[in-house]
C-alpha positions as CSV (number, residue, x, y, z in Angstrom):
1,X,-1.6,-0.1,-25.3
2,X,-3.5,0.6,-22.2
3,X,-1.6,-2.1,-20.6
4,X,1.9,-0.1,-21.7
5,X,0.5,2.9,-20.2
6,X,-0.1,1.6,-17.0
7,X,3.2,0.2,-17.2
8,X,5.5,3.1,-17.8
9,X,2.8,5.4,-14.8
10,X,3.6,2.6,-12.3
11,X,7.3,3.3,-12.8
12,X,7.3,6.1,-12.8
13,X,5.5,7.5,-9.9
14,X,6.2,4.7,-8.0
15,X,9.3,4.9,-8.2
16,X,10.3,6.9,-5.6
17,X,8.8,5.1,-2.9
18,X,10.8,1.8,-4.1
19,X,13.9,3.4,-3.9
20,X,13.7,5.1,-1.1
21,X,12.2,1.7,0.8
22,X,14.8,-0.3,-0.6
23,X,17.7,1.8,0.3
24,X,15.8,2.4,4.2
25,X,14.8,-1.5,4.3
26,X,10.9,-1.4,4.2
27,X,8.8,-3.2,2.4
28,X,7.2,-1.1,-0.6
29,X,3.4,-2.1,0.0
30,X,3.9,-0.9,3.9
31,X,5.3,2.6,2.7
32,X,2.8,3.1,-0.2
33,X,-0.2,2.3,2.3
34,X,1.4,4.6,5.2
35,X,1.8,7.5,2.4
36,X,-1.5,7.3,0.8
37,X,-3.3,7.5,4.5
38,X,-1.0,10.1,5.5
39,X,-1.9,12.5,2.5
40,X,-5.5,12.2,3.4
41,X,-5.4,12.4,7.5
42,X,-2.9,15.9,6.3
43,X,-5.0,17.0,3.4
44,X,-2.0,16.3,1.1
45,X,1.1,17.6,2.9
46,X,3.0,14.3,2.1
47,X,1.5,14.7,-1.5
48,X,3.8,17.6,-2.0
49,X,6.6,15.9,0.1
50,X,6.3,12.8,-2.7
51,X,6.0,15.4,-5.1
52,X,9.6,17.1,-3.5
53,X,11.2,13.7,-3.6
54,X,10.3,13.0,-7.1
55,X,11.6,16.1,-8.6
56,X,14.8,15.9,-6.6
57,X,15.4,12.1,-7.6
58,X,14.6,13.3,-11.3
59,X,17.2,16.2,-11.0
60,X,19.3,13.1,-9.1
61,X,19.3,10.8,-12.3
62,X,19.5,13.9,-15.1
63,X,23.1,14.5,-13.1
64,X,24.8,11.5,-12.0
65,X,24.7,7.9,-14.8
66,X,25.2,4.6,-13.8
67,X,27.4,2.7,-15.3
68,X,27.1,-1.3,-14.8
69,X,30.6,-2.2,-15.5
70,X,34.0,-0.5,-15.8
71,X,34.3,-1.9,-19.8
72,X,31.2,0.6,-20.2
73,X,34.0,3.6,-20.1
């Protein structure tokens, strides 16, 4: 159960900083370590920018569905 949890926060909330290093081309670990010692050296400005990305990739998803193949119609 806890295991599950951990699971479903991971994706979650790191979420957004795999898609947006996928679609920019850099590596996840570098941008996670670059925005975790950025929050603290601004006392959490790019806390609320993650925060601003998340909400609008949320609102993103709600809006647009993927489908994986045109037979999916």
């Amino acid at each position: 159960m806890l295991n599950n949890l951990k699971h479903n926060m991971e994706r979650k909330w790191f979420g957004v900083l795999t898609r947006m290093g996928s679609k920019v081309g850099i590596p996840v670990s570098k941008l996670r370590v670059f925005f975790i010692y950025s929050t603290f050296a601004t006392a959490g400005v790019f806390f609320l920018i993650y925060l601003g990305l998340a909400f609008t990739l949320w609102i993103k998803d709600m809006f647009i569905t993927r489908r994986p193949s045109v037979f999916d119609l």
